[in-house]
VOVEX-157560 format. One record per residue (C-alpha): residue number from 1; chain; residue in one letter; x, y, z. Coordinates in pm, 1 decimal, padded with zeros to 6 digits. Layout:
<rec NUM, A, a, <X, Y, Z>>
...
***
This chain:
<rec 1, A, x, <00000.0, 00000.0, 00000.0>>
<rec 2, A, x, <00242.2, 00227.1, 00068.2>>
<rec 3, A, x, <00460.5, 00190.8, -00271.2>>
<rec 4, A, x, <00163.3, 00240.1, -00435.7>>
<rec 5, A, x, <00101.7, 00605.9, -00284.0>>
<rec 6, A, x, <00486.5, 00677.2, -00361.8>>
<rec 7, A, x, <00393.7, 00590.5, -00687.2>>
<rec 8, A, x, <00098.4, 00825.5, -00723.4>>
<rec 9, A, x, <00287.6, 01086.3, -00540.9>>
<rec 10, A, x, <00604.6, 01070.1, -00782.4>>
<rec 11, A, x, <00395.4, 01028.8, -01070.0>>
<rec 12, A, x, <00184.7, 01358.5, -00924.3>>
<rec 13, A, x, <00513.1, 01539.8, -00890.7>>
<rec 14, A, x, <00677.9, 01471.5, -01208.4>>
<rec 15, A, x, <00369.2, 01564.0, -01412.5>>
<rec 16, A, x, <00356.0, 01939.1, -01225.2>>
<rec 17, A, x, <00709.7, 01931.3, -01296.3>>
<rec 18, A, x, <00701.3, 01900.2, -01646.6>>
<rec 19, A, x, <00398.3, 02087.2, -01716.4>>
<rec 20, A, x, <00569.1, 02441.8, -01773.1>>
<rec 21, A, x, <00785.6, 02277.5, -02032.3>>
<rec 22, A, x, <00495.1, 02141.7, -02200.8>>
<rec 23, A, x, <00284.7, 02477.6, -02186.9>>
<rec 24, A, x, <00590.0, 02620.7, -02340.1>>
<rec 25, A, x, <00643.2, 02380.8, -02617.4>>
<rec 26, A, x, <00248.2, 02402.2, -02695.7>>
<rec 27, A, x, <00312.6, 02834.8, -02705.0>>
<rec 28, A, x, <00588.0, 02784.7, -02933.5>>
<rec 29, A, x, <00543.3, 02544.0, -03206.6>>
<rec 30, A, x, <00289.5, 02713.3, -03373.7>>
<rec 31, A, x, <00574.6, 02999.1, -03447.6>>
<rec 32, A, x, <00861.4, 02732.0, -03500.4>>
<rec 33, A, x, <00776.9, 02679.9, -03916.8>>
<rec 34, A, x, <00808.6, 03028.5, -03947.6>>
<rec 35, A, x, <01115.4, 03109.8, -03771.2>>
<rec 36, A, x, <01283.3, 02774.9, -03949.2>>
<rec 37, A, x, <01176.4, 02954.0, -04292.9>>
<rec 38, A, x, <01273.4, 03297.4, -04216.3>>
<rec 39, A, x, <01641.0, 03167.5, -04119.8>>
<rec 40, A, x, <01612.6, 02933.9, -04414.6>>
<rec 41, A, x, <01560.5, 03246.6, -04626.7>>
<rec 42, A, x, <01839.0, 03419.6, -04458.4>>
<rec 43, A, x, <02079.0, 03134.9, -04493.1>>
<rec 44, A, x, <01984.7, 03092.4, -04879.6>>
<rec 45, A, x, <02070.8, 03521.6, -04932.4>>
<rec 46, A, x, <02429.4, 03477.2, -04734.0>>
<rec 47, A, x, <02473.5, 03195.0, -04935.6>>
<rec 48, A, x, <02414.4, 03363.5, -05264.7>>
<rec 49, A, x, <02587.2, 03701.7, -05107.9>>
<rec 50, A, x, <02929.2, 03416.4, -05103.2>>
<rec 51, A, x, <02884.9, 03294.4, -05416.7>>
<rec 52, A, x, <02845.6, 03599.4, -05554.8>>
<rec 53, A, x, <03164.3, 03727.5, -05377.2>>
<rec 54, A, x, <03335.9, 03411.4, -05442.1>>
<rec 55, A, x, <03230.2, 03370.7, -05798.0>>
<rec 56, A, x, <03396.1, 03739.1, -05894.3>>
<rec 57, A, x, <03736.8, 03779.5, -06098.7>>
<rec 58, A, x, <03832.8, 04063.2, -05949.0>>
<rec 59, A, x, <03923.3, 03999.0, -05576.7>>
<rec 60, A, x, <03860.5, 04354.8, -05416.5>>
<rec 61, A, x, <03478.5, 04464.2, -05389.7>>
<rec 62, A, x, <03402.1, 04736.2, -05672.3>>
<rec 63, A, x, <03373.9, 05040.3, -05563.2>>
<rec 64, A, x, <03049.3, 05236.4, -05442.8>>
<rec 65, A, x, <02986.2, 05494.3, -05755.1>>
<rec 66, A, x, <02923.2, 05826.2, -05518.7>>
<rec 67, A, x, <02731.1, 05995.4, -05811.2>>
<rec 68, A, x, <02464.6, 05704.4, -05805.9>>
<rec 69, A, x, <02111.5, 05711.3, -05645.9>>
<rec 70, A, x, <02034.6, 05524.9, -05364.7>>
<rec 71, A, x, <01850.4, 05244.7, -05377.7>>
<rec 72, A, x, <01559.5, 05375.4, -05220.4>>
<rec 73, A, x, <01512.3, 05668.8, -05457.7>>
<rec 74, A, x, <01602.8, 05398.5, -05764.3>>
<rec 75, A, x, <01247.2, 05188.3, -05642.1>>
<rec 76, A, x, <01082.6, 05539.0, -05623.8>>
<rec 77, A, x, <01147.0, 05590.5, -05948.9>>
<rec 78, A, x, <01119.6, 05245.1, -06064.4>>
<rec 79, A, x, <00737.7, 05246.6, -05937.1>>
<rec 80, A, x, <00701.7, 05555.2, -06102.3>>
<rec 81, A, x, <00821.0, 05450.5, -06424.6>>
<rec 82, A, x, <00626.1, 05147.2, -06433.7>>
<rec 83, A, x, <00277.2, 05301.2, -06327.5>>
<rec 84, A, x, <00369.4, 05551.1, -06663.5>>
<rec 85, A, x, <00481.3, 05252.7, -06864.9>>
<rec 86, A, x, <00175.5, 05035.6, -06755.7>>
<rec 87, A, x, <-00057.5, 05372.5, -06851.7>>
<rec 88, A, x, <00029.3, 05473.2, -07085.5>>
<rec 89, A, x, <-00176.7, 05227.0, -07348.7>>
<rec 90, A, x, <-00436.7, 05327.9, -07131.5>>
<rec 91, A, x, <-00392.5, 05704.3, -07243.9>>
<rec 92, A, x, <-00298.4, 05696.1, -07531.5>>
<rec 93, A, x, <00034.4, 05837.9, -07519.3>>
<rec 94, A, x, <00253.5, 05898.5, -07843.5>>
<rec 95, A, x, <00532.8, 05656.5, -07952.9>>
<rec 96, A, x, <00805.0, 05886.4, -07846.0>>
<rec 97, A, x, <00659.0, 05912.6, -07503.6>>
<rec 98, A, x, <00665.4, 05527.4, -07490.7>>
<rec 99, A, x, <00986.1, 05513.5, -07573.1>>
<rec 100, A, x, <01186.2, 05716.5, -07297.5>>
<rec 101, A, x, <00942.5, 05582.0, -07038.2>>
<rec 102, A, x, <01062.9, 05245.0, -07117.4>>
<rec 103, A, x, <01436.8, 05347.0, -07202.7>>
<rec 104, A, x, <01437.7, 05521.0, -06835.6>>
<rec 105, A, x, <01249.2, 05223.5, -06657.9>>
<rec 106, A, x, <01573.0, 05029.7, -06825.3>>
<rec 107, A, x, <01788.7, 05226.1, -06695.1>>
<rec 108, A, x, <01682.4, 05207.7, -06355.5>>
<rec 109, A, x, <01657.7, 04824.4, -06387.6>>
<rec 110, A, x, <02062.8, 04872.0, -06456.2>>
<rec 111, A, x, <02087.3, 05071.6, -06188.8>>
<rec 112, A, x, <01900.7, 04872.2, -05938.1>>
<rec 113, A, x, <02035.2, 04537.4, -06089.2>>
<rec 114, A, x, <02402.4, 04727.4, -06021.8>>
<rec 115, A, x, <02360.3, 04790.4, -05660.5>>
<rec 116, A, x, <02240.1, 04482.0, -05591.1>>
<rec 117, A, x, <02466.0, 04282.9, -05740.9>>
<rec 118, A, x, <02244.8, 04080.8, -06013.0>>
<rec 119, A, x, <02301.1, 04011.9, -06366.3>>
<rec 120, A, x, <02176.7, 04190.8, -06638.0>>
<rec 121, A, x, <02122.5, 04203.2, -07013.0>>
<rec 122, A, x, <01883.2, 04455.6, -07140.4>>
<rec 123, A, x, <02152.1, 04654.3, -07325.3>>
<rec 124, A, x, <02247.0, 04389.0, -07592.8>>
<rec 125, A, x, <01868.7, 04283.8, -07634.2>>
<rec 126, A, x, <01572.7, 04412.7, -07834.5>>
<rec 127, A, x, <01234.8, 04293.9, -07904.4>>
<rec 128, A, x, <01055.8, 04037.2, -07729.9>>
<rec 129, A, x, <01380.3, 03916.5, -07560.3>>
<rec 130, A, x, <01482.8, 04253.7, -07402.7>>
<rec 131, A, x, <01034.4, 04215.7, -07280.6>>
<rec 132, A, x, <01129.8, 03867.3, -07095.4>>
<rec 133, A, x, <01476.4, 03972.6, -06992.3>>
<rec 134, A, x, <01276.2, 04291.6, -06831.4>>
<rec 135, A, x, <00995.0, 04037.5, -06665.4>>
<rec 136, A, x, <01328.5, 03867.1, -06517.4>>
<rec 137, A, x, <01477.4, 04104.0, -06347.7>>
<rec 138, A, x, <01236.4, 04203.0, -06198.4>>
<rec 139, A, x, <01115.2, 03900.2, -06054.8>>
<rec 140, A, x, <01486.3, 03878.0, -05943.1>>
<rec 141, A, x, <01457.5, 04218.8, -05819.8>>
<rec 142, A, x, <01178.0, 04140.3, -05614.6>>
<rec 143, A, x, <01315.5, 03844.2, -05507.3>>
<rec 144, A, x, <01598.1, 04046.4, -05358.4>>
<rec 145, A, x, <01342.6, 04260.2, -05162.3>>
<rec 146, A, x, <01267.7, 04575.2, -05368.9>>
<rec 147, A, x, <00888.5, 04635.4, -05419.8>>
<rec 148, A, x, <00840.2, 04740.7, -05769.6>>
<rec 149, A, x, <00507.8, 04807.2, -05764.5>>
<rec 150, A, x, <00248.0, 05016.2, -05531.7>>
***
């Protein structure tokens, strides 16, 4: 009789003793997943960031152009540019004005693509290609964390 009560009585005492932990594990799984992702996400960009470094010819780190925008004003004026480019079918804007509003959106896709370290080819294409090579950089702008549009 009485190794059954020091049975209960451990049994008892072990289960308050654990229950914190397991109040604690129940509070913090459900925000587990998305911590693993978010590192997972950060690991993948410091990975790439390597590679990139890595991957370059020239040992020393280019350096920053002074006379550049930042990259804040560039996605500014990269949202700008596309609302114009993206309205102007809708209003019937002339051919000309077509034109420079997609040869500046280009050139801030350099720019961006520039300071942020990502490949680009819009200068040596034309047509339909330089249309998908646009469509890919900015996925891989976006990708990277700049919000092209509003």
């Amino acid at each position: 009789m009485a190794i059954a009560h020091i049975v209960v009585l451990s049994a008892a005492l072990l289960t308050l003793l654990c229950l914190p932990c397991v109040v604690a594990a129940a509070v913090c799984a459900d925000d587990l997943p998305l911590r693993r992702r978010r590192a997972r996400r950060a690991d993948q960009r410091a990975l790439r960031r390597l590679d990139r470094a890595f991957g370059a010819e020239d040992p020393l780190p280019a350096l920053v152009d002074l006379d550049a925008p930042a990259i804040e004003q560039i996605a500014r004026d990269l949202r700008r540019l596309d609302h114009q480019r993206r309205n102007c079918r809708i209003t019937q804007q002339s051919e000309q004005w077509m034109a420079a509003v997609l040869y500046a959106y280009d050139q801030r896709l350099t720019l961006a693509c520039r300071c942020l370290d990502l490949p680009e080819d819009l200068d040596r294409l034309d047509g339909f290609d330089r249309e998908l090579e646009r469509l890919r950089i900015e996925s891989e702008l976006q990708a990277a964390g700049l919000a092209l549009r509003n």
